[in-house]
N, C-alpha and C positions, 0 to 999 in steps of 0.2 A: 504494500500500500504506500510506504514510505517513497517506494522507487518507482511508483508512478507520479507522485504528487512533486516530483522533483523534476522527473521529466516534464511535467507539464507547466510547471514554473517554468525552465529553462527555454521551453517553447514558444513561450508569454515575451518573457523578456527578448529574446532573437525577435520578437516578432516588430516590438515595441521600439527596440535601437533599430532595426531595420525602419520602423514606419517613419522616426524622427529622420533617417538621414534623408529617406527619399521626400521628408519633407522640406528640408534645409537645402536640398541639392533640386529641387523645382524651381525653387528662385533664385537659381546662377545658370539653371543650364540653356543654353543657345545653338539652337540646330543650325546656323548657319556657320557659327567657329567650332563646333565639333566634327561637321562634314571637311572644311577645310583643313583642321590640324587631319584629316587623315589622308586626305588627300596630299598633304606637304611630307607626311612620314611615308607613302607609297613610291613620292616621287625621288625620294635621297635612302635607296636600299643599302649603298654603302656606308654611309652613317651611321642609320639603323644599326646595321650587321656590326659595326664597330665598336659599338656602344652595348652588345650583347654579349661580343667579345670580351669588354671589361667589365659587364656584370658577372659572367662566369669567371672570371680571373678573381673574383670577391670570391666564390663558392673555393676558388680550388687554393686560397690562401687558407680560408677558414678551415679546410680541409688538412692542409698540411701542420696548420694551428693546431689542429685536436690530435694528430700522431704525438707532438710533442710533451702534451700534457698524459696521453698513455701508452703508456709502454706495451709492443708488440701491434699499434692497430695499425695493416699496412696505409697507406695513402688509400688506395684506390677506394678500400673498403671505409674508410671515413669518408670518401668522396660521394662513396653511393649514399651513405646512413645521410649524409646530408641535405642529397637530393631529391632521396625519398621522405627526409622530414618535411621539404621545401613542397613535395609534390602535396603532401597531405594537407597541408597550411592553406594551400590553394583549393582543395577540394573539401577540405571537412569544417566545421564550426569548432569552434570554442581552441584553435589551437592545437589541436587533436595530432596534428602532425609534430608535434615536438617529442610525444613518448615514440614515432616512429625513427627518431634519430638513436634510440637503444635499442628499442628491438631488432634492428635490421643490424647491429653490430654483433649483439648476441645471436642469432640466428648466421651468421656468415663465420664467427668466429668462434674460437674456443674462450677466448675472453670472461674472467670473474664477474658476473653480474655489477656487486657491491661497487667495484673499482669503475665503469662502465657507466654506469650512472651518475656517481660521485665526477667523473671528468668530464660528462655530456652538463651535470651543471656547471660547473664552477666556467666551462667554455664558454656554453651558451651565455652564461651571465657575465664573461669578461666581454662579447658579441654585445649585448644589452648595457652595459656602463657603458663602452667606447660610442655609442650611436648617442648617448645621453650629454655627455661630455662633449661629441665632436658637434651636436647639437649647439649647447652653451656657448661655445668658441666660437660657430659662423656666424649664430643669432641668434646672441641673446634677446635682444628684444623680443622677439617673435616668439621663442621660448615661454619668456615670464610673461607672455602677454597670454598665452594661451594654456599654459602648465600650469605656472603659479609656483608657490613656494612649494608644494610637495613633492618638485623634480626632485631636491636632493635627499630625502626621505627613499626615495627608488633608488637614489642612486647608491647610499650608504647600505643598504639592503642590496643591491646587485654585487656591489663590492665585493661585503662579508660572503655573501655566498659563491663568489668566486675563487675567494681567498680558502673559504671552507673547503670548497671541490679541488683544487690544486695542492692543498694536504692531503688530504687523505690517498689523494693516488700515486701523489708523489714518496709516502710514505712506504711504501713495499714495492717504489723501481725496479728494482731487482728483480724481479719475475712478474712476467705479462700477469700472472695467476696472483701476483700479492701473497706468495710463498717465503718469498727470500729476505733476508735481511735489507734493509735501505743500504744507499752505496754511501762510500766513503767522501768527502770534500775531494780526495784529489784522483778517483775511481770516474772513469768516463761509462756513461749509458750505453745503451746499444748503438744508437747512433751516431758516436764521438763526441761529444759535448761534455763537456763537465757534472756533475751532479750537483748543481745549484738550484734548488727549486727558484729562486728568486728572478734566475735569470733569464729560466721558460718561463715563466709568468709574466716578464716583460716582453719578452720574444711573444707569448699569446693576443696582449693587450694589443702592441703595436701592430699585429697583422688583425686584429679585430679594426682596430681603427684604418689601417688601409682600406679594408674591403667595406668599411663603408663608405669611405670615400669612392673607389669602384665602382660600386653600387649605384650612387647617386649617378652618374653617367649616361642611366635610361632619362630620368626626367629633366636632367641637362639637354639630353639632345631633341627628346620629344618636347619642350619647352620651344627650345632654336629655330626648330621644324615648325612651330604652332605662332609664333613671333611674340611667344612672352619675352619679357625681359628679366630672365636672373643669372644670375652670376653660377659661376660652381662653387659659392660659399652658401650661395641660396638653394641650388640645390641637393647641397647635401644639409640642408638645414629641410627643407621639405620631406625628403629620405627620414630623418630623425623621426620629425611630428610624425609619419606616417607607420612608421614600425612601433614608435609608444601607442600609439591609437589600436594597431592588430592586437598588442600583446593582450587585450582583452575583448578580441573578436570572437562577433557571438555567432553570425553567418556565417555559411560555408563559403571558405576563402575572403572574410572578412567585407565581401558586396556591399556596398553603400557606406562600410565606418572607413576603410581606404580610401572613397571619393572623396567622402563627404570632410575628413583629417586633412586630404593634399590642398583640397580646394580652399577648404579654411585657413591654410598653412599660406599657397600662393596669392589670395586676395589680402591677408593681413600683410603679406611683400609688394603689394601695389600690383599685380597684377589684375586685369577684371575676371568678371568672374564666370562669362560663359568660356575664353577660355582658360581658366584657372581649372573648371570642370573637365575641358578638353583633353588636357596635357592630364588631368589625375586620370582620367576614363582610359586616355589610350596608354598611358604607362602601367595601369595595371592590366591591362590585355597584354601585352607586351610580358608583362614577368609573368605573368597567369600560361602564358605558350611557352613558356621556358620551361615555367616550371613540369606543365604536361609534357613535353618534349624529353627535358632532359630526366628529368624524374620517370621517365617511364621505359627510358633508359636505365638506368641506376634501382628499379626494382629485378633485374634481369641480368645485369651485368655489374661487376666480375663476379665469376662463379664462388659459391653458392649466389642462386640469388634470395632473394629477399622472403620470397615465398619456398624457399629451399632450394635442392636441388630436383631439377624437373627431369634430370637424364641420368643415365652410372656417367661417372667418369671417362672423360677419354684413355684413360693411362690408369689400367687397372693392375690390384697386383699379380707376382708371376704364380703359376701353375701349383700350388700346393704340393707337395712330397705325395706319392701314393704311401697306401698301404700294404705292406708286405700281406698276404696272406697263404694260408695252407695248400697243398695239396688238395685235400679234401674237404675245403670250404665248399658249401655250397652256393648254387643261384637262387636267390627268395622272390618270390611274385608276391605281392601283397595286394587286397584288393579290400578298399574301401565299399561297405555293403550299407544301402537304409531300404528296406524294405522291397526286395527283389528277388523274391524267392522264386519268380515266373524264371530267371534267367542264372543266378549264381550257380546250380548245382550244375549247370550245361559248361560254364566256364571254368569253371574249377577241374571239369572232368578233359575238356578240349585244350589244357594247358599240358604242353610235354615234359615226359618225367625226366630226360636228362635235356643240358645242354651243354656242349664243348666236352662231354666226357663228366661232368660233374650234375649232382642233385639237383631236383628241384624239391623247395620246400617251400608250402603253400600257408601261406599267412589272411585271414580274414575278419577284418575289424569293422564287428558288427555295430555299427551307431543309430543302437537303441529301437531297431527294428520291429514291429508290433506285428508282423506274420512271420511265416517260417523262414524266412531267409539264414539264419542262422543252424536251421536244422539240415536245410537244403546245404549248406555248403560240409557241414561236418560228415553227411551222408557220403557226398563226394572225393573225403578224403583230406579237408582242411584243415588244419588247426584255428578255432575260432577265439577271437578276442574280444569281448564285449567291453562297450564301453556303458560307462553308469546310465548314460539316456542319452538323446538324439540331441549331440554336441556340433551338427556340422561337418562338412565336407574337409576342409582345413584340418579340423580338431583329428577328425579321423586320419587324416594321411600323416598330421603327423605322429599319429601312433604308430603309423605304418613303419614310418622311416625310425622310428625309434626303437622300437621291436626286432627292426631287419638286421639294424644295426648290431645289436646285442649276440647276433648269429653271426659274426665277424662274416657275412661271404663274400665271394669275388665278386659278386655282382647282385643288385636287387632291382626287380621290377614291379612298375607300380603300373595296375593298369581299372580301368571302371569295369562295375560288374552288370552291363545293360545289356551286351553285347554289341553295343554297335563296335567298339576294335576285336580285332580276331584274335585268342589268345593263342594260335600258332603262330604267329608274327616276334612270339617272345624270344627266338632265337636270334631275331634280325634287332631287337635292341640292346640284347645283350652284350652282344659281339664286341662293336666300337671298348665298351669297359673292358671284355675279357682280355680283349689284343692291346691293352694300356692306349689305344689310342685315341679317348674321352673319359671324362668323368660324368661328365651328365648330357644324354643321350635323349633328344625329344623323336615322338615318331609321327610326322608331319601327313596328317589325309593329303594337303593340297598337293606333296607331292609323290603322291601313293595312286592308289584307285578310290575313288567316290562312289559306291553303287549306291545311295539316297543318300540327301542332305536337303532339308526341306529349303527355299530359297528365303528364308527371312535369318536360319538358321545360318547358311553360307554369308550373306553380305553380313552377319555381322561377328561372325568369325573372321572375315577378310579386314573388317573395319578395326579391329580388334588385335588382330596381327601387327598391320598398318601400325596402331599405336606402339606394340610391342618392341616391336622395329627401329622405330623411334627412340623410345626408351632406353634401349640397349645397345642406338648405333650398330647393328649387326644387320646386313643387308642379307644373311645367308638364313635369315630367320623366316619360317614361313608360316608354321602353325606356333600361334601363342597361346592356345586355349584346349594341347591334345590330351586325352585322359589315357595316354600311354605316352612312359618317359622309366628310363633307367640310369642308378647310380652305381658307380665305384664305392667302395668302403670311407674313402677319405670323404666323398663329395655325404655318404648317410650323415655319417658322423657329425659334420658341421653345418647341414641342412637348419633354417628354421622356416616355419610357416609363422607369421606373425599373427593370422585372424583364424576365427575359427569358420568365418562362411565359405571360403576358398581357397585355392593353392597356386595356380597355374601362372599367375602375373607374378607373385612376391617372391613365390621357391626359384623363378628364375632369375630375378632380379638377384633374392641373396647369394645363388649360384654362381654366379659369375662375377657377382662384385668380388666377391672371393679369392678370383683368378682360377675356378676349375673349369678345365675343357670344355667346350660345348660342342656335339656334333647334332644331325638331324640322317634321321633313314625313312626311306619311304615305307609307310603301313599301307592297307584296307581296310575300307569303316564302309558301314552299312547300317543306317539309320536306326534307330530300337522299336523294337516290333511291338513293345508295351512296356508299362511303367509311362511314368510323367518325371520329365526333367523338373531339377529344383530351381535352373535358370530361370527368373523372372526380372526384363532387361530392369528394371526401374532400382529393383532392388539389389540386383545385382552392382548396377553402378555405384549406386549410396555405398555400396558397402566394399568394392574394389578398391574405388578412385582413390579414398582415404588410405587404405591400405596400402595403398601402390607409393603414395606419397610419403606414408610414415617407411617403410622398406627403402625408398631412394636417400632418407635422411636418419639413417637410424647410423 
């Protein structure tokens, strides 16, 4: 109840700063100097461009700014965290994009949370004095005419909390992880530099205050283009007023309290005011496309991105050591069974009993089956495995590869008990393991024989693949979705299934992130003559996609 009544305050209020500005900015604004300032920024494109140039030279100072205050964060990855907090700033309310300048560090890196946060403030608030301060210096006036005496009340509070966040992190340099002892006065950081906190906190301060000089550089030149008249002391004095007014922006990307701050900023400079409107209207389009541009960039790039890693690795690691095994190891099939008693005792019995000269031993984990399925395969010769109740497809295979394992054999296959794969085909996946020449062996329909596959079945198996493919960078990939695939002892061993609805996206993904062989042999599949698949696309998705996600970033 609390947490509605809060949301709907905050709704109230956005709605209410939003209706003041658009009321304040009715009586400045003039459709005939707003059509021309755009017309005068369309017609000097190298200006423009030049002047985006130096706002991004602000981003990648501030950038280099924040390496120095933590230890271990590359460039690149402070580059992106920034420009996805900048992306959020532009698209969400209340600021929302400043916690995404942590998360996207913590998520990209191995980074101490504590240390991570402590250095995202003490920066961003050495960024917030410098803009306060470099405000007072161009114009005062304009300042205390529109701030009042509580600018330095913020500023004494930006300060300390600067000063706060450059302790604490500065405190255990030593290790990116805040593990090691602090370094010595005459012990250099990773970087070469001395261990002076005092020294990078000046070193922070003054590239804060650059980049907002930088910065200012969009409404310098969109000013020039529109024929206001400010100076570049004015306009990084408009810049100031216009970033204290966001810091408590209640719209998404601040809409109407950024027009309505710049405008109020350039008419109290003698500027008029349709376009004073102008020059705020188009320079916040202008950083608003940066920021979607670049920021939407910097959720994606450099790897990890922002939302994780969406692919394995290009540069995975090398081939795991096999497992030695016996003589007289055997080959294990395992077959995950839920209720298919029409067809298990026929697969169980159409499985051969040797391969390459060694056993077969037939393993069947029954998940919680409510007809004979379990009766049916023990009739046939299986060993059954019951699980406590119907756990899922996943849950069950990984009983399977846990169980197979424990039989130390040369080879295990895992195949569905519906019959649509042929369990005489378990020679042809076995083989690649037994000849050492794969560890995990898929057995692909698409490049086998098909004798039925219903057509909603195939496209989105194809589509499915497609992604797989993707995922794994492996163009030699054809079936991602086949319910027959064989392991080596090494590949059982280290196998996980991380969900319990399914196996065939995650087991491959953790397979190979691994560095165990993959090979592919053509099978036979022919549609199931009864039963009903547990495939249902909606919730199949819901419940892959995540998993497929948490397996790329685990």
């Amino acid at each position: 109840m609390r947490h509605v009544m809060f949301k709907a305050l905050r709704r109230a209020v956005g709605v209410v700063v939003l209706g003041v500005s658009v009321w304040y900015l009715a009586g400045v604004v003039s459709g005939p100097s707003l059509a021309a300032a755009a017309r005068a920024l369309l017609a000097d494109p190298l200006g423009l461009s030049f002047a985006i140039l130096l706002y991004g030279a602000a981003f990648a100072l501030r950038s280099w700014a924040w390496t120095r205050v933590l230890r271990g964060l590359p460039f690149w990855h402070s580059w992106a965290a920034i420009h996805v907090s900048l992306l959020g700033n532009h698209v969400l309310p209340f600021r929302l994009g400043e916690a995404l300048r942590v998360t996207s560090v913590l998520r990209r890196t191995g980074l101490a949370p504590a240390k991570v946060i402590a250095s995202a403030v003490g920066a961003r608030s050495a960024d917030l004095l410098a803009v306060v301060l470099l405000a007072l210096a161009a114009a005062p006036a304009l300042v205390s005419s529109l701030a009042g005496w509580w600018v330095w009340p913020v500023a004494a509070v930006l300060a300390s909390a600067a000063v706060a966040g450059f302790v604490i992190t500065a405190r255990h340099r030593g290790s990116p992880q805040g593990s090691a002892a602090p370094p010595g006065p005459s012990q250099r950081d990773s970087r070469g530099g001395r261990g002076r906190p005092w020294l990078r906190a000046l070193a922070v301060f003054g590239c804060a205050a650059l980049a907002w000089v930088l910065e200012a550089a969009i409404v310098y030149e969109v000013a020039r283009l529109a024929g206001a008249d400010l100076t570049a002391a004015d306009a990084a004095a408009v810049t100031a007023v216009t970033i204290a007014a966001q810091t408590v922006a209640i719209t998404p990307g601040g809409f109407g309290s950024y027009e309505a701050a710049a405008t109020a900023a350039m008419v109290a400079l003698g500027v008029p005011g349709g376009t004073a409107f102008a020059v705020a209207l188009l320079t916040h389009a202008v950083k608003t496309a940066y920021s979607l541009a670049v920021g939407g960039v910097a959720l994606m790039a450099p790897a990890p991105g922002h939302f994780g890693r969406l692919r394995l690795p290009r540069h995975l690691p090398p081939r795991p050591a096999p497992r030695a095994v016996p003589e007289s190891a055997p080959v294990v099939a395992f077959i995950p069974v839920f209720n298919e008693e029409a067809t298990i005792g026929e697969v169980v019995r159409r499985l051969p009993t040797r391969v390459a000269g060694r056993r077969i031993v037939t393993l069947v984990i029954d998940d919680g089956s409510t007809d004979a399925s379990a009766a049916r395969a023990k009739e046939a010769g299986a060993r059954v495995l019951p699980q406590p109740r119907n756990l899922g497809l996943g849950a069950a295979v990984r009983r399977g590869l846990a169980e197979a394992a424990r039989l130390e054999p040369a080879a295990a296959v895992y195949l569905d008990a519906d019959l649509e794969y042929f369990p005489e085909d378990l020679e042809s996946l076995a083989a690649p393991i037994l000849n050492g020449e794969a560890d995990y062996v898929v057995g692909s329909r698409f490049a086998g024989t098909i004798e039925r596959m219903l057509p909603h079945r195939r496209f989105g198996n194809r589509l499915l693949t497609v992604w797989m493919r993707r995922l794994t960078r492996r163009r030699d990939l054809t079936d991602g979705q086949s319910g027959y695939r064989a392991f080596s002892l090494a590949a059982l061993e280290s196998a996980e299934v991380i969900h319990d609805y399914n196996y065939a996206q995650v087991l491959t993904l953790d397979l190979l992130a691994k560095g165990f062989v993959y090979r592919e042999v053509p099978i036979r599949y022919a549609f199931r003559q009864s039963g009903e698949s547990f495939v249902k696309l909606g919730k199949y998705l819901r419940k892959v996609i995540p998993a497929v996600h948490r397996e790329l970033n685990t």
